[in-house]
C-alpha positions in Angstrom: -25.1 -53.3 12.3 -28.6 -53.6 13.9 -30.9 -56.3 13.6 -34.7 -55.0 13.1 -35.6 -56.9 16.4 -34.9 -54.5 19.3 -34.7 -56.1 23.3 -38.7 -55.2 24.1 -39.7 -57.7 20.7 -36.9 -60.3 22.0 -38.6 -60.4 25.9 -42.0 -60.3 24.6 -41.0 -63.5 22.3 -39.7 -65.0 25.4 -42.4 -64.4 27.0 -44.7 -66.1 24.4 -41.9 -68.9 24.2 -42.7 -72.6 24.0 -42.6 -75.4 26.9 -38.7 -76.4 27.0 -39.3 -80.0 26.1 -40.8 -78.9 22.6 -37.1 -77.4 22.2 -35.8 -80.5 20.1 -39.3 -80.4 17.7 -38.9 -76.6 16.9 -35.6 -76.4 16.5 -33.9 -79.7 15.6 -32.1 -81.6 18.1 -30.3 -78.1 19.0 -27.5 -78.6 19.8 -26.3 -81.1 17.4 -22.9 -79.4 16.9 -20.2 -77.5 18.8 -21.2 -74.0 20.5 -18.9 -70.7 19.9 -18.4 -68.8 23.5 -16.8 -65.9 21.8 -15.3 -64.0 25.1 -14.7 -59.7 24.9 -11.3 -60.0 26.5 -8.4 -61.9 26.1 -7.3 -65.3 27.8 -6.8 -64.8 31.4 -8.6 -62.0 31.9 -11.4 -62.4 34.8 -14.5 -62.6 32.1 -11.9 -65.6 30.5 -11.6 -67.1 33.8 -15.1 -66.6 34.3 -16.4 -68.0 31.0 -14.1 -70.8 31.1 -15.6 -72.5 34.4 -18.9 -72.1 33.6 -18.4 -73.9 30.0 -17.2 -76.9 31.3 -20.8 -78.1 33.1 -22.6 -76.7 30.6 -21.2 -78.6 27.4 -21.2 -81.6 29.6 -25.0 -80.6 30.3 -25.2 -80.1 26.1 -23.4 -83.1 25.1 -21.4 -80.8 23.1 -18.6 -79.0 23.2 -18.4 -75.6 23.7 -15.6 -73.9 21.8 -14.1 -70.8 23.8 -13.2 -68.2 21.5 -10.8 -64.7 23.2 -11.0 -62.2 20.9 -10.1 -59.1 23.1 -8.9 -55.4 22.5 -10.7 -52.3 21.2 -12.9 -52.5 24.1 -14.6 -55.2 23.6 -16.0 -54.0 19.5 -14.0 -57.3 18.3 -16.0 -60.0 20.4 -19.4 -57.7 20.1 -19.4 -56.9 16.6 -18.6 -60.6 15.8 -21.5 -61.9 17.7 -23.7 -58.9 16.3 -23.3 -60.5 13.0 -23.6 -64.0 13.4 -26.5 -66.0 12.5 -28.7 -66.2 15.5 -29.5 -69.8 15.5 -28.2 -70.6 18.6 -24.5 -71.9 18.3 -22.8 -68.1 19.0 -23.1 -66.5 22.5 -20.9 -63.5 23.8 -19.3 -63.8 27.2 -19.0 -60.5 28.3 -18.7 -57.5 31.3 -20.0 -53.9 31.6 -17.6 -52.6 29.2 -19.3 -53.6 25.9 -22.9 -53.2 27.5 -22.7 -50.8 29.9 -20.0 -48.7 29.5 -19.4 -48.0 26.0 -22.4 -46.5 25.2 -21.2 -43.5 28.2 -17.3 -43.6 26.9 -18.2 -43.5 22.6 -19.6 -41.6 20.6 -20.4 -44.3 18.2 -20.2 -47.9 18.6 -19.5 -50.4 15.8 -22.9 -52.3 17.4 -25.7 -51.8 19.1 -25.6 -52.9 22.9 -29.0 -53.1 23.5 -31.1 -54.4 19.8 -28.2 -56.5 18.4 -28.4 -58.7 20.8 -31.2 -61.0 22.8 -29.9 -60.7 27.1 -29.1 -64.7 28.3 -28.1 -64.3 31.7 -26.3 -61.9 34.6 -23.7 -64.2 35.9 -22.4 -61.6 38.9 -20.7 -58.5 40.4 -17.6 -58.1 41.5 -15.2 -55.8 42.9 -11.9 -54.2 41.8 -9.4 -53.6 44.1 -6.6 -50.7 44.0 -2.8 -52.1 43.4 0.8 -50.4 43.3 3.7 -50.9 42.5 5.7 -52.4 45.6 8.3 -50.0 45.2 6.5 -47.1 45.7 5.9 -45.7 49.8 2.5 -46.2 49.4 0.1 -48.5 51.8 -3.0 -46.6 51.7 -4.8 -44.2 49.7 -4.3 -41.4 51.6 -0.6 -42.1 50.8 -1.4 -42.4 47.4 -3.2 -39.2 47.3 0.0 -37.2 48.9 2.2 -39.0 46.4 -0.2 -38.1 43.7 0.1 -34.8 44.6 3.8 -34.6 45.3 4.6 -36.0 41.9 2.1 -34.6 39.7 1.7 -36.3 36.6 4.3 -38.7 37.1 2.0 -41.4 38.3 0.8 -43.4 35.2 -2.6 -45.8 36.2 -2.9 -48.9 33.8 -6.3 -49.4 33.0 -7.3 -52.2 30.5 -11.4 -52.2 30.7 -13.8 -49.6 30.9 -14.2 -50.1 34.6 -10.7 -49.9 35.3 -10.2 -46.4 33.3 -13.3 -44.9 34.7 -12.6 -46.2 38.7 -9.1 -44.3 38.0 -10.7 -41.5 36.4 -13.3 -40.8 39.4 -10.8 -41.2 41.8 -8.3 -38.5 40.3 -11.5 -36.0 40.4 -12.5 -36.6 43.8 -9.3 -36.6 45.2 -8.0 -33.7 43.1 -4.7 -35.4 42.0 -3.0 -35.7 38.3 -2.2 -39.1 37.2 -1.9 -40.0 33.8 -3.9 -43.1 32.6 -2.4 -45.8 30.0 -4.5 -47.9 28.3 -3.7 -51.5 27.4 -5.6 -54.3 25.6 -6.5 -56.1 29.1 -6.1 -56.1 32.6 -3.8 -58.9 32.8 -1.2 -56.9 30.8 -1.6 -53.6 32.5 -0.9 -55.3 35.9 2.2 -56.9 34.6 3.3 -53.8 34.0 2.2 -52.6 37.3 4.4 -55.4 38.9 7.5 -54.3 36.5 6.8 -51.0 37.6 6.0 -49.2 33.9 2.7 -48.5 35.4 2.4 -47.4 39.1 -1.1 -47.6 39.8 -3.9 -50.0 38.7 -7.5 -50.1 39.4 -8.7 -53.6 38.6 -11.2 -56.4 39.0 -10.3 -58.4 42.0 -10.2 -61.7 39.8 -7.1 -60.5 38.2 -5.5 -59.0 40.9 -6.3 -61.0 43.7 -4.0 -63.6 43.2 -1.0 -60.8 42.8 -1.9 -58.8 46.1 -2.1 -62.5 47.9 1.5 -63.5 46.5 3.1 -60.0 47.0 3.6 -59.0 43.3 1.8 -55.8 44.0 0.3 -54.4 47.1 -2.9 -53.8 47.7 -4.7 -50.4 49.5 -8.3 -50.2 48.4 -11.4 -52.4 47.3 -14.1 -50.5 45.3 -16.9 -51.8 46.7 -18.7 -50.0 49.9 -18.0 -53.3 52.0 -14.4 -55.0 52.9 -14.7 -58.7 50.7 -13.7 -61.8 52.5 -10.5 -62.5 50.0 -8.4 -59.6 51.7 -10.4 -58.5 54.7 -7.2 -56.3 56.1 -7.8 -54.1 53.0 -10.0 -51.4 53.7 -12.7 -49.7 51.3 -11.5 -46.6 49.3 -14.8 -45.0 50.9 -13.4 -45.7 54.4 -10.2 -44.0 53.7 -11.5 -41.0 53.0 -13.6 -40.3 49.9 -17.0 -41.2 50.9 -19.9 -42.3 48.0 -16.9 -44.0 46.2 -18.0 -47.1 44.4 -17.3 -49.1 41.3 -18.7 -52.6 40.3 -18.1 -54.8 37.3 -20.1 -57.2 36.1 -20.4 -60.3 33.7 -23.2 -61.5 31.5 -23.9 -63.8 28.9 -25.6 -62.5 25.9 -27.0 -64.0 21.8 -27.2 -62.7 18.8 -30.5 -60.8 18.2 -33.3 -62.9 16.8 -32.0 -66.1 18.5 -35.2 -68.3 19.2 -36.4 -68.1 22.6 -36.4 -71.3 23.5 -32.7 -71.8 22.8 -31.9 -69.1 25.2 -34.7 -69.7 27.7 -32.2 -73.1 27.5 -28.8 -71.5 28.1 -30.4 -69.5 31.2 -31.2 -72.1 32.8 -27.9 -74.6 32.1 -26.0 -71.1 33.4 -27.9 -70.9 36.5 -27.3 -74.7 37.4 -23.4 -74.3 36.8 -23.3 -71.2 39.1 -25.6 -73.0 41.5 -22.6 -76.1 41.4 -21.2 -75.7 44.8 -17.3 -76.0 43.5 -17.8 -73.5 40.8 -19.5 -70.8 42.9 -16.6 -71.2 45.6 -14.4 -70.0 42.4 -16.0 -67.2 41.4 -17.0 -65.5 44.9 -13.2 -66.4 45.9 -12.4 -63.5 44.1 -15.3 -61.1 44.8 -17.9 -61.8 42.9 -21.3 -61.6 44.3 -23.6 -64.1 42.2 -26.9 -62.7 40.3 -28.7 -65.8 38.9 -32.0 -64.6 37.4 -34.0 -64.2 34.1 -32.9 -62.8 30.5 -35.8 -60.4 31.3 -33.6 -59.4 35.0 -30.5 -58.7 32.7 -32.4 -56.7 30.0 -33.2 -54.9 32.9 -30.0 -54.7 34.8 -28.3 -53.9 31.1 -30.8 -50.7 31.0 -30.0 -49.4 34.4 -26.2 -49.9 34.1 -25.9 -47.5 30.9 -27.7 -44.8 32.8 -25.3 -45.4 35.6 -22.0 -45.4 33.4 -23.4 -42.4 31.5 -23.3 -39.8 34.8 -20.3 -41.9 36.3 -18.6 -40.9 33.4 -19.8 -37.3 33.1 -18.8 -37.0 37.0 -15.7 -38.1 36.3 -15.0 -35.4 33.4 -14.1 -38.1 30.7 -14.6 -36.5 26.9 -16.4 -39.1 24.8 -14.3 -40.7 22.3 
């Protein structure tokens, strides 16, 4: 479904938006009852994790609560769609990452919403890394040795993914290093590297907020971050561009978005009460603990983020030879 107010209308009405304190006089004493967080991904996940520490300050902040809603699988459509259709009067916001709003639109043909005109930006929150697990079975401590495992058991490797990051990092990977691994999809991360652990899956590639505390305990063993610099959570593991396939890079990201046709100043409102919880010195400990580089800004610097990531995931994904679904 798309709402008839596309993302330039929605900037340009925040641009023409009212003085914050005439908040309460426009719009009633907003909020005057709880707020849905309706999160793409299921409890546990890193976009969970993520939402879930920033809520806490915020409803406190609000004076209400905020009522976190998982509603993961099918890529995100469940927790998109839903927020596409609810009334935009300021009591629904998505929690979401690059796959509803940045990657879809490369990996689907069609989406069940519209990433860009059903929905009014609220905030960035970060970026983050994934980092490149196996099985602890398997003779493999680098990705070099993954490569001549790859290759000396072709298609016998399965890769969990259970995001769009995570399918298309392990996609790009298998076409620069020329190797044949099978990908199996799950409905999150957090299940895919279970699996990894048990050893159904061999291979994950997968945001470092999920994995992190895995590769730290020894329940999987990790050989690669994504990003072009080592990250200070595991700085013995090296770069996947260092090992050998230089220009390799994959980032995630998490943002906060409303329902088209929300009024301004609501989320002019939830901006600014994100920024201040990032800006709490405990809470921005958590999140970079596990990789995530902070992006405070505008809804306007998100609109504009959001447009440059779907050209991005649209020739990652051609690069990496994925057919559209």
């Amino acid at each position: 479904m798309t709402r008839p107010i596309g993302r330039r209308a929605a900037l340009s009405a925040l641009a023409a938006a009212p003085a914050l304190p005439r908040l309460a006089a426009a719009q009633g004493a907003w909020p005057d009852r709880p707020i849905r967080a309706i999160v793409a991904f299921p409890a546990g996940s890193g976009t969970d994790v993520t939402t879930r520490l920033l809520t806490e300050p915020i409803a406190a902040d609000l004076g209400q609560p905020i009522v976190v809603d998982n509603r993961g699988g099918a890529n995100g459509f469940i927790a998109s769609e839903a927020v596409a259709r609810s009334r935009p009067d300021g009591y629904t916001f998505l929690f979401t990452a690059n796959t509803t709003h940045g990657s879809n639109p490369a990996l689907f043909r069609r989406l069940p919403y519209d990433p860009v005109n059903d929905f009014a930006p609220v905030a960035l929150i970060g970026v983050g890394v994934l980092l490149v697990v196996v099985n602890n079975d398997l003779p493999i401590r680098s990705m070099q040795d993954l490569v001549a495992y790859a290759r000396a058991n072709p298609g016998r490797l399965n890769f969990a993914s259970g995001s769009a990051s995570s399918r298309v990092a392990g996609e790009m990977f298998k076409s620069m290093a020329n190797v044949d691994m099978v990908n199996v999809t799950y409905r999150s991360n957090p299940l895919g590297i279970t699996d990894v652990i048990g050893g159904v899956a061999q291979v994950m590639f997968v945001d470092a907020t999920t994995s992190a505390p895995h590769a730290r305990e020894g329940r999987v063993r990790a050989i690669g971050v994504t990003s072009r610099q080592r990250v200070a959570m595991l700085p013995d593991v090296p770069t996947v561009e260092e090992q050998g396939f230089p220009g390799y890079e994959m980032l995630s990201w998490n943002a906060v978005y409303a329902p088209a046709g929300t009024p301004a100043p609501i989320v002019l409102r939830m901006n600014e009460l994100i920024n201040a919880a990032m800006a709490k010195p405990d809470i921005a400990a958590r999140l970079t603990a596990n990789g995530m580089v902070l992006r405070p800004g505008s809804p306007e610097d998100l609109a504009n983020f959001q447009a440059a990531e779907i050209d991005k995931w649209k020739r990652l994904v051609t690069a990496a030879g994925i057919e559209l679904q």
